[in-house]
C-alpha positions in Angstrom: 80.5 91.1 132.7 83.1 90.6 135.4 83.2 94.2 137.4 86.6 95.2 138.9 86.8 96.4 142.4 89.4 99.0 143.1 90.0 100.4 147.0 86.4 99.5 148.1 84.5 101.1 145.1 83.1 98.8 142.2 83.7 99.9 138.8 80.2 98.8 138.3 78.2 97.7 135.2 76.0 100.7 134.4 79.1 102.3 132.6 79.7 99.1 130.4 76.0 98.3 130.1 76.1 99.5 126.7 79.4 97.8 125.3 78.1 94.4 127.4 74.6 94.7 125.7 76.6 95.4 121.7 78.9 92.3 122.3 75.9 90.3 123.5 74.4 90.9 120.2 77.2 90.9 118.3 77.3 87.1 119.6 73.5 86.4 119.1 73.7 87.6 115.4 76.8 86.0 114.6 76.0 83.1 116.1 72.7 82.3 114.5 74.0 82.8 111.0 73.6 79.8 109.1 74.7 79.1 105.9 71.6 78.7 103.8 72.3 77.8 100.0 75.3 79.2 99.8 74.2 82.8 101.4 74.7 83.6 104.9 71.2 84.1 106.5 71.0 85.9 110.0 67.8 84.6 109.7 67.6 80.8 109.6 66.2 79.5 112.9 68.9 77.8 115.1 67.7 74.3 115.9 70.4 72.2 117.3 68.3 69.4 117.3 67.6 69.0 114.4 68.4 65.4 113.1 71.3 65.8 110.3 70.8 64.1 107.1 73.3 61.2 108.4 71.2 60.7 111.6 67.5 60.4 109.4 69.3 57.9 107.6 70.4 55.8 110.4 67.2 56.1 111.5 65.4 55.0 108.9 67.7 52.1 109.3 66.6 50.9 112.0 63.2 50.7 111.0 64.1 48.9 108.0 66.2 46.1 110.2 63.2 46.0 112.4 61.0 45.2 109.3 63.6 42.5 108.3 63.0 41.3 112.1 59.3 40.9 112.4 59.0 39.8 109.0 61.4 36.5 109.1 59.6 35.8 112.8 56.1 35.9 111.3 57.8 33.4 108.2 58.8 31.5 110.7 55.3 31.0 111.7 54.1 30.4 108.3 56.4 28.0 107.0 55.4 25.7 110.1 51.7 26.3 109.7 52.4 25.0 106.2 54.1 22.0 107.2 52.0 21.1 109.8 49.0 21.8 107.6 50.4 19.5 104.6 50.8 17.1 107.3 47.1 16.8 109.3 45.7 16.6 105.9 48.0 14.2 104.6 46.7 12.1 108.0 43.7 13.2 107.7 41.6 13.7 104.5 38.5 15.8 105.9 38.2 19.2 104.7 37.7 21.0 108.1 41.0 19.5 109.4 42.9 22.1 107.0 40.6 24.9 107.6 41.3 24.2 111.4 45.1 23.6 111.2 45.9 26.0 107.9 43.2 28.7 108.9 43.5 28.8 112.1 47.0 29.1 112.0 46.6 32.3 110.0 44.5 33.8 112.7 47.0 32.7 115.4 50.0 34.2 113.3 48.3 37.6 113.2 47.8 37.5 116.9 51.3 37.5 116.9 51.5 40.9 115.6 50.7 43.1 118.4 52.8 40.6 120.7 55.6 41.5 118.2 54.7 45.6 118.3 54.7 45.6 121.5 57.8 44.2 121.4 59.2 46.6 119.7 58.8 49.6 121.8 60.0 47.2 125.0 62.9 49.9 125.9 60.8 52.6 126.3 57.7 50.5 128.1 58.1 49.8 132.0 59.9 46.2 132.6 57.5 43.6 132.6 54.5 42.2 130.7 51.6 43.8 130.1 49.1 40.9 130.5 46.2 43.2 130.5 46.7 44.4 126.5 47.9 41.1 125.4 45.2 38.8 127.1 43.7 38.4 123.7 46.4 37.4 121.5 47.4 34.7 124.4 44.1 33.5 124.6 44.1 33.1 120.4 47.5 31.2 120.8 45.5 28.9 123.7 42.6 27.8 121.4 44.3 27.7 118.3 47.0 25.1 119.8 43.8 23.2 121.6 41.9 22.8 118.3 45.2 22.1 116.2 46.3 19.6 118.6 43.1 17.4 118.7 42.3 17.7 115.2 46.2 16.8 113.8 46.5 14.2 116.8 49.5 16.1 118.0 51.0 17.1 121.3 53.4 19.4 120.1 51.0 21.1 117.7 48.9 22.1 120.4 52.2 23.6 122.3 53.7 25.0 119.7 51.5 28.7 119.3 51.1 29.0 123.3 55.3 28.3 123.2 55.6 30.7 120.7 53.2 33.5 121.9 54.7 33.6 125.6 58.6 33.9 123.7 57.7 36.7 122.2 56.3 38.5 125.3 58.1 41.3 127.0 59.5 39.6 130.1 62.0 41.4 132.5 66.1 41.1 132.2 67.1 37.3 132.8 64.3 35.8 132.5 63.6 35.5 128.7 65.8 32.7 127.8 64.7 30.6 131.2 61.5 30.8 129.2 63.0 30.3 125.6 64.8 26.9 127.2 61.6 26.3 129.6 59.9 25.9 125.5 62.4 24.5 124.1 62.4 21.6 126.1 59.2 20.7 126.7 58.6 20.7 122.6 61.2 18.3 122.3 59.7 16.5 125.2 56.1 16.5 123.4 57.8 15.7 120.0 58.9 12.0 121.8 55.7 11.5 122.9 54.3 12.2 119.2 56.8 9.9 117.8 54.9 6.9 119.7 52.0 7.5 117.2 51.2 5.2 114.6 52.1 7.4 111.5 53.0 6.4 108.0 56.5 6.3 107.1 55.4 8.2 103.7 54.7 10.9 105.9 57.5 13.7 105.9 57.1 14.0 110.2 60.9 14.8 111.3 60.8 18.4 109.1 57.8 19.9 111.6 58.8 18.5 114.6 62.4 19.5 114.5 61.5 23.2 113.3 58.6 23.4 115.8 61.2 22.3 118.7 63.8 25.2 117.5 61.3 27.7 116.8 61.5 29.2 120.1 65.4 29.3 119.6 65.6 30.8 115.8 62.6 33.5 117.1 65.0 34.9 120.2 68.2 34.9 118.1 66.1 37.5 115.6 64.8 39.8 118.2 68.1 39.4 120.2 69.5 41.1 117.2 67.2 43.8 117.8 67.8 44.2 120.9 71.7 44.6 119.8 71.0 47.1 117.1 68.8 49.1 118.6 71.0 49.2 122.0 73.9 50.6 119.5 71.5 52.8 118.3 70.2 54.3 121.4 73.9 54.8 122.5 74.7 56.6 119.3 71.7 59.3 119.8 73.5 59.8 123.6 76.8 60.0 121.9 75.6 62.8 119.7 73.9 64.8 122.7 77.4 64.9 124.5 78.7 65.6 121.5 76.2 68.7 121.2 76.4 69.5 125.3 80.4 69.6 125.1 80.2 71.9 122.1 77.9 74.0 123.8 79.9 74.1 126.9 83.3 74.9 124.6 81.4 78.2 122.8 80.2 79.2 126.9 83.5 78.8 127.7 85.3 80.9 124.6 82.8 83.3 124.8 83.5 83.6 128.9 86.8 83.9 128.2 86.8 86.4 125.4 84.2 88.7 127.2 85.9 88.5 130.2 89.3 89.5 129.5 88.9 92.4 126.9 85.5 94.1 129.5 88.0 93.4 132.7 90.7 95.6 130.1 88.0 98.2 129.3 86.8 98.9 133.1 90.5 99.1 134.0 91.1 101.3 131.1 87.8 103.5 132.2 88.5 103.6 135.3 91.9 105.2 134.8 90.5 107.8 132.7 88.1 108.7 135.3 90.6 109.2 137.3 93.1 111.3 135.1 90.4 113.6 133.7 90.5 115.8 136.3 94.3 115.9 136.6 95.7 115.2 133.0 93.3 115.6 130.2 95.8 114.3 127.5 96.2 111.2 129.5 92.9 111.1 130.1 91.8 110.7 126.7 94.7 108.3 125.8 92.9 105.5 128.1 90.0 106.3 126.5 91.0 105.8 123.4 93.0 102.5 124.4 89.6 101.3 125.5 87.9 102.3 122.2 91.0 100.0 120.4 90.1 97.3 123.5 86.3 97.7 122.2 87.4 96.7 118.5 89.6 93.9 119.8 86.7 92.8 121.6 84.6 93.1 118.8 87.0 91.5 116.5 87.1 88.5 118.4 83.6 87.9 118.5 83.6 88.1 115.0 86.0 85.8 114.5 84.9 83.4 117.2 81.2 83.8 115.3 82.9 82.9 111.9 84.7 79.3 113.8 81.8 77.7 114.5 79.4 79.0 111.6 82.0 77.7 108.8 80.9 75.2 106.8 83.6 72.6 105.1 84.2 73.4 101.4 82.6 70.0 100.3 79.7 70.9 101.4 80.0 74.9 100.1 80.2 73.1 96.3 77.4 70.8 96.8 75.4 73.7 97.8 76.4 76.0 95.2 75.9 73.0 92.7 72.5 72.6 93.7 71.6 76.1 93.9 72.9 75.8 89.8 70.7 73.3 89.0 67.9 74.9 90.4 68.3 77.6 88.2 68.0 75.4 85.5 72.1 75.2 84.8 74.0 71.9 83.6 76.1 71.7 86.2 79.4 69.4 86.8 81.4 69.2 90.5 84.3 67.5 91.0 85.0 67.2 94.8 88.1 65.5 96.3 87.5 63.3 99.2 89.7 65.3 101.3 87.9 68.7 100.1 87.3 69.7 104.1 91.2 69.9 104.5 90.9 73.1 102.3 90.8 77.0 104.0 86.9 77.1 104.0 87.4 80.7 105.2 89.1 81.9 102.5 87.1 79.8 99.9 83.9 79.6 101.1 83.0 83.3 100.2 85.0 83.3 97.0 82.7 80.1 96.2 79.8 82.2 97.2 80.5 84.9 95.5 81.4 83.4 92.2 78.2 81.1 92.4 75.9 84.4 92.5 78.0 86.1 89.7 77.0 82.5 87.6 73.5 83.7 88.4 73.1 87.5 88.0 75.7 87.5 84.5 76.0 84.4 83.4 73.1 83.8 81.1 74.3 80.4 79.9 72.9 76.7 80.2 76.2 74.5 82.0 78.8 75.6 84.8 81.2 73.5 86.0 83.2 73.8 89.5 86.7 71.9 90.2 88.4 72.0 93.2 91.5 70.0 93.6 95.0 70.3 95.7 98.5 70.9 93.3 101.1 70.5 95.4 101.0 73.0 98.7 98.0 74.8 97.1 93.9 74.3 96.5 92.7 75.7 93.3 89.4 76.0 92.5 87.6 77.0 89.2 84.3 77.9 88.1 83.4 78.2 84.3 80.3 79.1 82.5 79.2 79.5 79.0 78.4 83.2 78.9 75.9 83.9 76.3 76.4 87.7 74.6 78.4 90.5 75.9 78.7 91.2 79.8 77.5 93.8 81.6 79.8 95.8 82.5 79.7 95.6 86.5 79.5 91.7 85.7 83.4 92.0 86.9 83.4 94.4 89.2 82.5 94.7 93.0 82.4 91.4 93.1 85.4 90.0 91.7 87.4 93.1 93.4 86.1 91.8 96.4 87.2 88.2 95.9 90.6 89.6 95.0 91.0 91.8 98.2 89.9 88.0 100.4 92.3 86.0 98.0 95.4 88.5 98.8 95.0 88.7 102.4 95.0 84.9 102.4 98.3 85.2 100.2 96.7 83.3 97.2 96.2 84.6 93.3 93.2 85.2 91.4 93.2 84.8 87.3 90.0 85.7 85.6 89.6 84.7 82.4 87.0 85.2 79.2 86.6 84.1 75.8 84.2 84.2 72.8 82.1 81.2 74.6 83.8 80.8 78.1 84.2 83.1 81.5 86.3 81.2 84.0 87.4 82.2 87.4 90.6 80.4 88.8 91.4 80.8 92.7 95.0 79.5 94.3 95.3 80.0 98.1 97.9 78.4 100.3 96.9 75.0 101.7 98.4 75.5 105.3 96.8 79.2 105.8 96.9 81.3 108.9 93.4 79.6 109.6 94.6 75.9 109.3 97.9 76.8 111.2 
């Protein structure tokens, strides 16, 4: 409250405490109705962080490009355990080659794994590796490559699961790919010196050693596009909180304004009356009640305020009186225009409310069906139901008077309409109403 000071004495807050206190919760109530189901609920828990259907999607996203990540690295891995496997044996005949090359390799690529988790949560780990929890997996990679090596007779075998390990670690910014090129090289450098061996031509060498050498390459571009999406995603959760702090900060700052100027009118207006009761009583009392009419204005606002930020967009108003149909058990069709948010939601949504609960209480039948479409400079919206038997005879009453009473004051026309099998109500409102203007 904002108290007015006139010739040294405050018109202070105890007077106002009570109208104050009534517009605080006027705001609280208003302002935690939600729109549950298609009824407004006072009741429903305000939780502005709660993820929206969008955002759980998105995230869910993520985790599924993360899958697609991990999962081509580790076949990566695989396919060159194979080749390198077909080859030992195809060099060397002895069982416990394979079983060194192919099942050791096996055991090296699930060492990988908790390289690759830890990879995964790198943005919200300190910089740096963590040599401490991933001593093992680096000293799998080390005797996995030394047994490899000695049994297959190859150099770049032995490097390739200790090159491949240390890539995937979580080094600081910058110096990943001085590591990724550090590998790179040296395989190509080992894969020369395995080409001095004395292999037969029959021997299908070029296909390991050339995927071995870019294995350290095709690894980084894969979790560098993780890095990407993730980044993207990251900044989209901080768009969304600004979003959410600026909307805050735009309700504070309406509410400020409305408060303030209608209690700085009402203390000015009590104040004056305080003063004239002594002298005029008639005068008196007209400041009082030009405070009472300041009150409502006040009170008004707030409502109206309440009702801009609680309205939900009329796509969203039929989907959840569609749903709420079905539930009941109802056939229910919806046809919803792309541009369905463009319509007055505060002239339709409680005429779509309304109707929806009439479908419930009198309907009695087995389908509905709900249009909403734009005819010219006009929405129109219609809800029929197969009506089974005769109506009560309130089934047309309060609440169809009060949709008529919302549809006039909007300037729109309301046709009801019933037959032998049918009840149909048919609602035309302006498409650029006072609310859109």
């Amino acid at each position: 409250m904002i108290p007015v000071h006139r010739d040294g004495a405050s018109s202070g807050s105890a007077e106002l405490s009570p109208l104050s206190g009534w517009i605080a919760r006027a705001i609280r109530d208003n302002c935690h109705a939600r729109i549950v189901g298609g009824v407004s609920s006072p009741d429903a828990p305000l939780d502005p962080a709660a993820p929206t259907p969008g955002a759980r999607q998105l995230s869910r996203g993520v985790t599924a490009t993360w899958w697609y990540t991990a999962t081509a690295v580790i076949a990566f891995e695989l396919a060159l355990i194979g080749l390198w496997t077909g080859v030992a044996v195809a060099v060397d005949l002895r069982a416990f080659v394979g079983i060194v090359v192919g099942g050791g390799g096996l055991l090296w690529i699930a060492s990988t794994i908790p390289l690759l988790v830890d990879y995964r949560h790198r943005l919200d780990a300190e910089p740096g590796v963590r040599w401490a929890r991933l001593i093992v997996p680096l000293l799998v990679a080390l005797a996995y490559g030394i047994a490899a090596g000695v049994v297959a007779g190859s150099w770049q075998l032995m490097l390739m699961p200790i090159a491949q390990s240390l890539v995937l670690l979580n080094w600081p910014r910058g110096v990943r790919y001085r590591v990724v090129i550090a590998m790179t090289v040296a395989l190509a450098c080992v894969a020369v010196v395995d080409s001095n061996f004395d292999v037969s031509d029959e021997i299908p060498l070029l296909f390991p050693v050339v995927y071995t050498v870019l294995l350290p390459i095709m690894t980084v571009s894969s979790l560098w596009w993780w890095d990407v999406l993730i980044t993207l995603d990251r900044a989209r959760a901080s768009e969304a909180r600004l979003a959410a702090t600026q909307e805050r900060l735009r309700v504070a700052t309406d509410v400020h304004d409305l408060q303030g100027h209608h209690l700085q009118v009402v203390a000015l207006q009590l104040e004056l009356a305080e003063r004239l009761m002594p002298q005029d009583v008639d005068a008196g009392m007209e400041q009082l009640r030009a405070a009472r009419a300041s009150v409502d204005d006040a009170r008004q606002g707030t409502r109206d305020l309440a009702l801009r930020f609680r309205s939900v967009p009329l796509g969203d108003e039929i989907a959840n009186a569609r749903d709420l149909l079905r539930a009941a058990g109802l056939d229910v069709e919806a046809i919803i225009p792309a541009d369905a948010d463009e319509a007055p939601a505060a002239a339709l949504g409680p005429v779509i409310r309304e109707t929806t609960t009439n479908v419930l209480r009198h309907g009695g039948g087995h389908r509905a069906r709900l249009v909403l479409a734009r005819t010219g400079d006009a929405w129109r919206y219609t809800i029929s139901n197969d009506a089974i038997g005769a109506a009560p005879q309130d089934a047309a009453g309060s609440g169809l008077d009060g949709i008529r009473r919302r549809i006039d004051e909007a300037h729109g026309a309301l046709e009801v309409r019933r037959d032998a099998e049918e009840f149909t109500v048919t609602v035309r409102v302006p498409a650029h109403t006072e609310e859109t203007r």
